[in-house]
N, C-alpha and C positions, 0 to 999 in steps of 0.2 A: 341596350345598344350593342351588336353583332360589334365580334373584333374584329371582322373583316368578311366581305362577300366576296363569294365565284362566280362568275360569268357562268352561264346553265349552259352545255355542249350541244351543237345545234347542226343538221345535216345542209345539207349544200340549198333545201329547200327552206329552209330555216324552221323544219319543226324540231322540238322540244325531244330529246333522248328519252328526259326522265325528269317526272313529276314527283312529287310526293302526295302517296296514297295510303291510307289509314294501314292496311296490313301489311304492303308490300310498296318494292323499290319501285319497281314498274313489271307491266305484264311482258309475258312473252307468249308468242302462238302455242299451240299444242300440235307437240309433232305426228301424233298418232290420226288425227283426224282432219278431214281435208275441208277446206274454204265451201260454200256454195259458189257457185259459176257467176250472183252477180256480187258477189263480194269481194271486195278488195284483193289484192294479194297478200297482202298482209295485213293485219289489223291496228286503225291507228290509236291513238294512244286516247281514252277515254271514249271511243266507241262501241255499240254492242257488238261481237260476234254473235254469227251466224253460221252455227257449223247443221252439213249434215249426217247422215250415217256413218256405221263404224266402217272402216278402212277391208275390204271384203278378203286382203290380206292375216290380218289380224283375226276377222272372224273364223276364218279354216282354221287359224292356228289354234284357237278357242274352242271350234268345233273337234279338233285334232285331238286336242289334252280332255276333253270330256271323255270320249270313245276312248282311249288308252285307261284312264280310271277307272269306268264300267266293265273293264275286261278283267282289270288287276281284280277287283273288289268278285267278279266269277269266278278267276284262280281261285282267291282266299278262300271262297266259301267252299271250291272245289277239297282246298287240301284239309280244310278244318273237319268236311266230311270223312277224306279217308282216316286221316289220324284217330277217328274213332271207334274208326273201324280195326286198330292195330294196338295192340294193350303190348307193352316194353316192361322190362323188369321195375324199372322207378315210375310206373304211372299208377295214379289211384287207380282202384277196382271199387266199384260200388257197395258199401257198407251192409246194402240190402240184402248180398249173397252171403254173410259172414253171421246177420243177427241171430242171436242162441234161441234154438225151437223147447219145447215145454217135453220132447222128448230125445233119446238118443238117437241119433243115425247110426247106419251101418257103417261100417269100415270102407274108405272108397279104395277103387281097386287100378283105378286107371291113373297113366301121365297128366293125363289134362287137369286134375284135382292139383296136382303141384305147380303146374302153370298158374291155374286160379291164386292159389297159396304162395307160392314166392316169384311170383311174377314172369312172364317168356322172356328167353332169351336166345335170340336164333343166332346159331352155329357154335355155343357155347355150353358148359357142363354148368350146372348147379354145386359148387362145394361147398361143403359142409366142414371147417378144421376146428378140431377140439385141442386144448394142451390139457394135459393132466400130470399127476404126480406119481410114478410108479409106486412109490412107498404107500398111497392110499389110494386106489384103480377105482374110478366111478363103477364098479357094477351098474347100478340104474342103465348106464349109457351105452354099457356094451347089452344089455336085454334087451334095449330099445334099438338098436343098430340090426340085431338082428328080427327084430318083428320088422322094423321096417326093409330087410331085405326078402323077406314071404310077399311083400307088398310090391314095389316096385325094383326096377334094374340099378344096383347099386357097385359103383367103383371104387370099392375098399383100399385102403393104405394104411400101414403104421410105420411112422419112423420115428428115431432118435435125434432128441436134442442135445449138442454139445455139453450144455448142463448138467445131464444124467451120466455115471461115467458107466451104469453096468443095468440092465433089465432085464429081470427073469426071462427066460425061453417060454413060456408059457403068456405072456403077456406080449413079448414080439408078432405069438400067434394067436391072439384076442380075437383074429376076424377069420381066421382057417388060412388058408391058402387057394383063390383062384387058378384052377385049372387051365380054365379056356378065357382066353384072354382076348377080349373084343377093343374095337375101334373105341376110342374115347368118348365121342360124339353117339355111339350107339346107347349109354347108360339114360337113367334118366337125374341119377343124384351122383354128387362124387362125396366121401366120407371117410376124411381123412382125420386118424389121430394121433400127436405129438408126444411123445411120452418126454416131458419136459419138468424142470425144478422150478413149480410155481405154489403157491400156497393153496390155490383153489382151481378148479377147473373154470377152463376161460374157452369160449367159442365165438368163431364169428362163420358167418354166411357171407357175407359179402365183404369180401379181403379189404379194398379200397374205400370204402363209404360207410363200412358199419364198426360201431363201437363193439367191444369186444361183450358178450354176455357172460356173467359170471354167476360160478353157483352151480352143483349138482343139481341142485331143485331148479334152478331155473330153466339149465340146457336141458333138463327132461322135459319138461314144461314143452318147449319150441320142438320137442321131437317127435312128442307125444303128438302135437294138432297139427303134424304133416300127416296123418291118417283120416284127416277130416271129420273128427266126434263133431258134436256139435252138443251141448246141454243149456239147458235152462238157467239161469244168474243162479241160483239155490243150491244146483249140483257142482256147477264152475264154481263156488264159493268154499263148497263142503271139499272138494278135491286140492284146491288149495291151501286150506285149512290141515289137512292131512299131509302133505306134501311139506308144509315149513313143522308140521311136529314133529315127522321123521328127522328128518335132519337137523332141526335146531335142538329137542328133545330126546330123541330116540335115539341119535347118532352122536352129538356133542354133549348133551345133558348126563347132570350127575346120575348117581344109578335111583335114588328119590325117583326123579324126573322118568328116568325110563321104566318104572313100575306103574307110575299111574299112565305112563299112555300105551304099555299091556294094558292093563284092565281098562280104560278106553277101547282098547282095537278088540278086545275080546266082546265088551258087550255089542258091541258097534255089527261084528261080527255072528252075534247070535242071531240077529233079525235080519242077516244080508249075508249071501254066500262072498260079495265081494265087500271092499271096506266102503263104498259108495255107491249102491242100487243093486243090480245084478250083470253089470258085466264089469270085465277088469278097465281097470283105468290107469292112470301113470299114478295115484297114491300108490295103488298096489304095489305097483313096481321098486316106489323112494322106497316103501316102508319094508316090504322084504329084503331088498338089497340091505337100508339099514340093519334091520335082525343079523344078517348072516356076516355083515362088517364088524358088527359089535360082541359077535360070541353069545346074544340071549335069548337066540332061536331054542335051546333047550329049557331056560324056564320059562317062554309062552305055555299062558294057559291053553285049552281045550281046546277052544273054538280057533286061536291064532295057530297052534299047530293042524288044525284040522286045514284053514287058510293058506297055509305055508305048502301043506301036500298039495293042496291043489292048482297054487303057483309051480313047483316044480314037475308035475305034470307036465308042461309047456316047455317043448322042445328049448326054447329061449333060454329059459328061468335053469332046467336042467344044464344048458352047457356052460351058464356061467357058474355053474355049483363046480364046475373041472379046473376051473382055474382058482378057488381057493383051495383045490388040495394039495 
């Protein structure tokens, strides 16, 4: 038994406000779409409506927002075209153009190899900042600075770090002195070195977003494949190989250690004019530098000193022999 009923609210004709209907309170018309001409003005409370077509207001607007989507979605295709057509310093380059061929390429000679290699970047210089430790001078990296300025337009710098209180004159001028001095934007690399109190030499390419690379071998490594070699996994592996014995062995290792990797680089040397196929490569470079850092260029066997004239042959290899005298 109800603890109490309500009178049901009822218009002046006495129909009924509101029923109760399984899902709802009661209906109400729909404002979007209008009556048929013989249907009621409004609809009474448990009759069918009859409605007809959509509102021809509504339909423009409908027909309105289609056409603006269709044009938006032609923009997108428009920009996602050009953007592929425009390669930025932080965008992939297709892995296709990088994979190692079964033999060496030539040395490339133009700017656009280094576009390829470290990415465009319009209105702006490529730098390249090394720190080193004047008490132990990467040679490797001054060899490589100047092969790589036979190659392309390069905007040499050395300075001092607060760190270092005093650096030989000879080492201030590691890169010569530029004569004729061009617009900045004219180069195609900038290559800058810190003569700084660090433990290892440390480089970055990209000041803001790159981790610092550490390591003789390794900054020769990233200076060397700005020339564009290209080798097969066998040869990239054997060069490598050579590269961590110079320096982990030949340079840091006890004197044990640096005998057996002479008589390595000698026999290695008998059947190859270079220490890996027959042209030079950046072992060549770690591994001479090493000899001439460690004083054991004079007991290289045969073939290593035969190896070693024929590195200083090379304008490079020669001017960095002036800076250890």
């Amino acid at each position: 038994m109800p603890m109490y009923t309500v009178r049901p609210f009822h218009r002046d004709a006495g129909d009924v406000l509101a029923e109760h209907w399984p899902a709802c309170m009661y209906r109400l018309p729909n404002l979007h779409r209008r009556f048929s001409p013989d249907a009621s003005p409004a609809p009474q409370v448990g009759a069918r409506e009859r409605w007809e077509e959509v509102d021809p207001v509504l339909q423009a607007l409908e027909s309105r927002q289609e056409e603006i989507l269709k044009r938006l979605y032609e923009l997108k295709s428009a920009v996602d075209g050009l953007s592929k057509m425009i390669q930025t310093p932080d965008a992939d380059f297709d892995v296709t153009n990088i994979i190692q061929t079964d033999e060496c390429s030539p040395l490339t000679t133009s700017g656009a190899d280094l576009d390829l290699m470290l990415g465009k970047d319009y209105g702006a210089l490529k730098d390249i900042v090394i720190n080193a430790n004047p008490s132990l001078p990467p040679l490797s990296l001054l060899v490589l600075h100047s092969l790589l300025c036979e190659r392309y337009k390069i905007l040499s710098a050395v300075h001092t770090h607060s760190s270092v209180k005093s650096v030989p004159e000879n080492l201030l001028k590691c890169f010569g002195e530029q004569t004729k001095k061009q617009p900045r934007h004219e180069y195609q690399l900038g290559f800058t070195l810190i003569w700084k109190d660090v433990p290892k030499p440390q480089m970055k390419f990209s000041i803001q977003t790159m981790c610092p690379i550490e390591g003789e071998g390794n900054i020769a490594r990233f200076l060397f494949s700005l020339f564009g070699h290209k080798y097969n996994a066998v040869t990239s592996t054997l060069i490598d190989s050579w590269v961590d014995t110079a320096i982990f062995q030949l340079k840091e290792g006890s004197s044990k250690e640096k005998g057996a990797v002479l008589r390595s680089m000698n026999a290695a040397l008998g059947k190859t004019s270079w220490l890996v196929g027959s042209e030079l490569t950046v072992a060549d470079i770690v591994a001479w530098c090493a000899l001439q850092q460690t004083g054991s260029a004079s007991a290289a066997p045969a073939n290593v000193q035969k190896w070693m004239k024929s590195c200083e042959n090379l304008a490079p290899f020669s001017s960095v022999m002036k800076l250890l005298k």
